[in-house]
C-alpha positions in Angstrom: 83.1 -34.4 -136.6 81.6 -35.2 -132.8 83.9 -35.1 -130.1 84.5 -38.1 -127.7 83.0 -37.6 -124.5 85.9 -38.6 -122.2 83.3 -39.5 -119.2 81.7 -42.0 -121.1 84.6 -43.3 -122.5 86.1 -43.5 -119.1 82.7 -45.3 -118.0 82.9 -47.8 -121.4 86.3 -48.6 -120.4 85.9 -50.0 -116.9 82.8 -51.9 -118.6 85.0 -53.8 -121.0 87.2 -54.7 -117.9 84.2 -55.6 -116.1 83.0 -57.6 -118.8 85.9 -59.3 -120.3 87.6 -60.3 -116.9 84.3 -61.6 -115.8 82.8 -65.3 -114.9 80.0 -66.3 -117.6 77.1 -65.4 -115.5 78.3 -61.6 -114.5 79.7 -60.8 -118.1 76.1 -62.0 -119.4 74.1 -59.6 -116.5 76.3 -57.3 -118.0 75.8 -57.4 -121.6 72.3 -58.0 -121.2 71.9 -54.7 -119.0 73.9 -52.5 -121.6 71.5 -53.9 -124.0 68.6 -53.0 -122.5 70.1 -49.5 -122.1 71.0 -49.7 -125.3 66.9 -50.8 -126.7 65.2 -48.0 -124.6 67.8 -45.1 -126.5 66.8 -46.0 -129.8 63.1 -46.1 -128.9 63.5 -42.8 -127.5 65.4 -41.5 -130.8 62.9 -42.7 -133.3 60.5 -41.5 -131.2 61.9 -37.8 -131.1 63.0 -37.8 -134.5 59.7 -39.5 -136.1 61.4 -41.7 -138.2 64.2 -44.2 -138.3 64.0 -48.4 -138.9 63.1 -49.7 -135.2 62.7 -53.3 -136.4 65.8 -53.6 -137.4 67.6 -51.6 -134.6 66.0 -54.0 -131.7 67.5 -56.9 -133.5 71.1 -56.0 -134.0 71.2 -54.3 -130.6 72.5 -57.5 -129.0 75.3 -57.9 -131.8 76.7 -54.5 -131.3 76.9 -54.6 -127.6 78.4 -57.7 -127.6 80.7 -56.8 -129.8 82.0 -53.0 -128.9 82.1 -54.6 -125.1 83.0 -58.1 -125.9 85.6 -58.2 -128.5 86.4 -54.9 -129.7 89.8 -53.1 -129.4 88.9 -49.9 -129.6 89.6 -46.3 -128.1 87.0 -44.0 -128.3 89.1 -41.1 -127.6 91.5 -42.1 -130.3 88.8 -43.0 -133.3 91.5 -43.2 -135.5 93.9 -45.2 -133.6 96.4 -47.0 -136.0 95.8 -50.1 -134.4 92.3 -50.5 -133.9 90.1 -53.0 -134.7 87.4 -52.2 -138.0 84.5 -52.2 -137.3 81.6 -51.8 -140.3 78.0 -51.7 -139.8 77.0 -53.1 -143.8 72.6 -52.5 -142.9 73.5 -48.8 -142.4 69.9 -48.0 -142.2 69.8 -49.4 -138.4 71.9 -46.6 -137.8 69.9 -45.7 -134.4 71.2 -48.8 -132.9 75.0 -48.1 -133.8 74.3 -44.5 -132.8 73.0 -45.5 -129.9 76.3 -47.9 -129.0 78.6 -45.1 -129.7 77.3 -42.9 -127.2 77.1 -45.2 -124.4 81.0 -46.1 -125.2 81.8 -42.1 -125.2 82.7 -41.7 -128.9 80.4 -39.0 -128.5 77.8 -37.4 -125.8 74.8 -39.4 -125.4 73.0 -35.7 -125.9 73.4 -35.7 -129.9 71.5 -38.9 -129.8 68.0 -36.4 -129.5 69.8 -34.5 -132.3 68.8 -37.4 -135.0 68.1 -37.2 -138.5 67.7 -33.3 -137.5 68.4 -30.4 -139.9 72.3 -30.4 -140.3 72.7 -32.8 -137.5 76.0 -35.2 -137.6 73.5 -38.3 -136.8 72.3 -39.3 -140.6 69.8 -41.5 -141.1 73.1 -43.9 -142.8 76.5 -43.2 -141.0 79.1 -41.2 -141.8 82.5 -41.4 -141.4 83.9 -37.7 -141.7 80.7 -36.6 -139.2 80.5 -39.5 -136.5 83.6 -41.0 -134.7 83.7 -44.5 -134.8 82.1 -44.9 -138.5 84.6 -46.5 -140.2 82.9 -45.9 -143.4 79.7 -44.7 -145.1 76.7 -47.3 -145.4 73.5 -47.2 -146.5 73.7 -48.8 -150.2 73.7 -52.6 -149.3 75.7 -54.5 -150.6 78.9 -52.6 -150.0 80.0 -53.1 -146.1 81.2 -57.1 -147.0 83.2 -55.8 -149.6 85.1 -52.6 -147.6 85.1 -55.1 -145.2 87.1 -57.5 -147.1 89.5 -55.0 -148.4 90.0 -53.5 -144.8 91.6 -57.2 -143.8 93.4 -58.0 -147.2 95.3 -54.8 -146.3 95.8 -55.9 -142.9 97.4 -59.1 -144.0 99.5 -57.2 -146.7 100.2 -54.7 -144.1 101.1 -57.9 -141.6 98.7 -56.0 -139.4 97.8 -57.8 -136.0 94.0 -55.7 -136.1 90.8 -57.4 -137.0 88.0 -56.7 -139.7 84.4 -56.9 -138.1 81.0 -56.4 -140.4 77.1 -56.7 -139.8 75.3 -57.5 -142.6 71.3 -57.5 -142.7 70.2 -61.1 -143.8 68.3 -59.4 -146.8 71.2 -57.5 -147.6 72.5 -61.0 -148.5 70.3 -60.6 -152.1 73.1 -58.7 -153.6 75.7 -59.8 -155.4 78.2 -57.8 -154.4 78.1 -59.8 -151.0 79.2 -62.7 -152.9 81.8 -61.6 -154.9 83.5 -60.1 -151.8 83.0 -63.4 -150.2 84.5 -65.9 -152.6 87.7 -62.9 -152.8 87.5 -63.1 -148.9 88.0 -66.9 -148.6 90.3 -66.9 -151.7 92.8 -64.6 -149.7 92.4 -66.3 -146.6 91.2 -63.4 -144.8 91.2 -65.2 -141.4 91.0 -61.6 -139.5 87.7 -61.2 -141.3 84.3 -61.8 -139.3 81.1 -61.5 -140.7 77.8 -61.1 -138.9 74.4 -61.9 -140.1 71.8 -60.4 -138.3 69.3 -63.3 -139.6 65.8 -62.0 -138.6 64.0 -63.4 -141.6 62.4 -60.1 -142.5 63.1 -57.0 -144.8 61.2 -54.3 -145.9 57.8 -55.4 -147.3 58.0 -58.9 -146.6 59.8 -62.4 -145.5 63.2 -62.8 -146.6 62.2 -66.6 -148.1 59.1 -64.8 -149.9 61.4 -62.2 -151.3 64.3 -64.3 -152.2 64.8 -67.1 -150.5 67.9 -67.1 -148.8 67.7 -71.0 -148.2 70.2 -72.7 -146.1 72.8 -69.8 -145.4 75.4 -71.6 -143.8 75.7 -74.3 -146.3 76.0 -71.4 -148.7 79.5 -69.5 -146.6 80.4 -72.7 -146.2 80.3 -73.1 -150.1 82.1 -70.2 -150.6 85.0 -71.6 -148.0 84.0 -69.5 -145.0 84.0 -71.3 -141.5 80.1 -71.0 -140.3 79.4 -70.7 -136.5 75.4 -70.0 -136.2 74.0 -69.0 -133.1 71.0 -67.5 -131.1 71.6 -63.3 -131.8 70.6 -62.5 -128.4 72.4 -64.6 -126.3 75.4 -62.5 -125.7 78.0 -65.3 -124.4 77.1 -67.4 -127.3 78.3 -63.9 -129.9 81.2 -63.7 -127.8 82.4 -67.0 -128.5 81.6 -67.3 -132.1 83.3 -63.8 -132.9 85.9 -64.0 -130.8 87.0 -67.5 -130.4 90.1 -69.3 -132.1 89.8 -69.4 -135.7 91.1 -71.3 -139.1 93.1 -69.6 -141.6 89.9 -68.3 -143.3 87.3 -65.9 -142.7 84.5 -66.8 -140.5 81.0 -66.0 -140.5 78.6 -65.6 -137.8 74.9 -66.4 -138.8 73.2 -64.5 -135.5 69.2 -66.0 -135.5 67.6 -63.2 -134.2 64.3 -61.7 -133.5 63.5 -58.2 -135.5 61.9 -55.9 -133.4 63.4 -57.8 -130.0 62.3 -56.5 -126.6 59.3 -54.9 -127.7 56.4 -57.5 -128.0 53.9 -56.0 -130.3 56.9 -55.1 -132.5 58.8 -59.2 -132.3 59.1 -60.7 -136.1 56.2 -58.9 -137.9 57.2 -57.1 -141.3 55.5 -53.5 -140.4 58.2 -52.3 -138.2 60.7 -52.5 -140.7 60.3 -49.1 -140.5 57.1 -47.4 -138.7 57.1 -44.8 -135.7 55.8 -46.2 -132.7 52.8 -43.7 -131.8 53.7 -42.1 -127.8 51.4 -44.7 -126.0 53.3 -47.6 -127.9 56.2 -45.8 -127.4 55.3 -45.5 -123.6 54.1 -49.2 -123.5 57.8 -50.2 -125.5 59.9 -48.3 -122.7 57.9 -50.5 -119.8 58.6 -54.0 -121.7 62.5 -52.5 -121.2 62.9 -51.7 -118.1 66.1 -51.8 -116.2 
């Protein structure tokens, strides 16, 4: 498994401070800083390892980094910290982006981010929990983080556990009926320590969500299923703060995050190609501008 880098950690934890004993305005400047630093690392990755799922990496970005800085008790030189919260990334195929937040928290040197999807590198193309600190558990095969999820916080509350349960889910993930069944169990137990996360960018692989199957309203449908729904713009970092960290029912919650796939990079915003192409070196040149710090 990678080490933690104790410098970065160091650095992630007088960020969190930062952040979370902030006024609105800084903790946003903030956020929206780490984010960008956050964008220009995966475009760099996929760029150096020729292939990876950009798309969807420049849409969750601004869910993980609110998150891991945000709301997240973590340590990242203790990974496996009795106490910490879980935290489950379900669209394991974005794994750039999570990669990518790990190493600017110090649960590993930023330097085995150029490392990815190499020959015998610990960076997979889907995460891995005995290889990357942090990875709570393997994903990749959709349909399974919601459920894991769900177990992770009916343990808790056998367990009378105080830590919380935190999953992203992709919005087409949402096709499987695994999701479903782990939701109605989730709601059934009252798994109020549970958060879900939708990133909903509209798009999968090949095509529109609504073309492939329509996902409809998806807040009615949590809500059918006896989940408390808080929607919200997926890039405004103060408004994910609030709805995955504010006072709660006894029952899960879910967060339906509207984002943009392929966000920061114009050419790349809400079209279906970058699901999972390879910017070329002049769009990957022209994508670093758009982010500048």
């Amino acid at each position: 498994m990678l080490a933690a880098d104790p410098v970065g950690a160091a650095v992630y934890r007088r960020a969190v401070d930062r952040i979370r004993g902030a006024d609105r305005q800084v903790a946003a400047a903030e956020l929206e800083r780490l984010a960008t630093r956050v964008r220009r690392d995966i475009v760099r990755t996929i760029d150096r390892a020729g292939m990876g799922h950009i798309g969807g990496d420049l849409s969750v970005t601004d869910i993980l980094v609110a998150c891991f800085y945000g709301v997240l008790s973590v340590d990242p030189e203790r990974p496996g910290w009795a106490e910490r919260d879980r935290f489950v990334l379900s669209k394991g195929h974005c794994a750039a982006a999570l990669y990518a937040t790990l190493a600017h928290c110090g649960f590993f040197a930023a330097k085995e981010l150029d490392t990815f999807m190499a020959p015998l590198s610990a960076l997979n193309g889907h995460p891995n929990r005995m290889k990357v600190p942090g990875v709570e558990t393997n994903t990749g095969a959709l349909g399974h983080g919601l459920p894991v999820a769900t177990g992770c916080a009916l343990a808790a509350k056998i367990d009378g556990a105080s830590w919380r349960t935190f999953v992203v889910l992709g919005d087409g993930e949402l096709q499987e009926g695994s999701n479903w069944e782990a939701a109605m169990a989730a709601a059934h137990y009252g798994l109020s320590s549970l958060t879900a996360i939708v990133d909903r960018n509209r798009l999968q692989q090949g095509a529109r969500t609504e073309e492939t199957n329509a996902l409809g309203a998806l807040g009615d449908k949590w809500r059918s299923f006896g989940w408390e729904v808080r929607e919200v713009d997926g890039h405004d970092h103060l408004a994910l703060l609030e709805a995955m960290g504010g006072p709660r029912e006894s029952r899960p919650v879910v967060v339906v995050a509207h984002t943009i796939k392929g966000k920061g990079v114009s050419f790349m915003e809400d079209r279906v190609e970058w699901h999972h192409k390879v910017p070329s070196p002049e769009q990957v040149e022209a994508a670093l501008a758009e982010l500048a710090l």
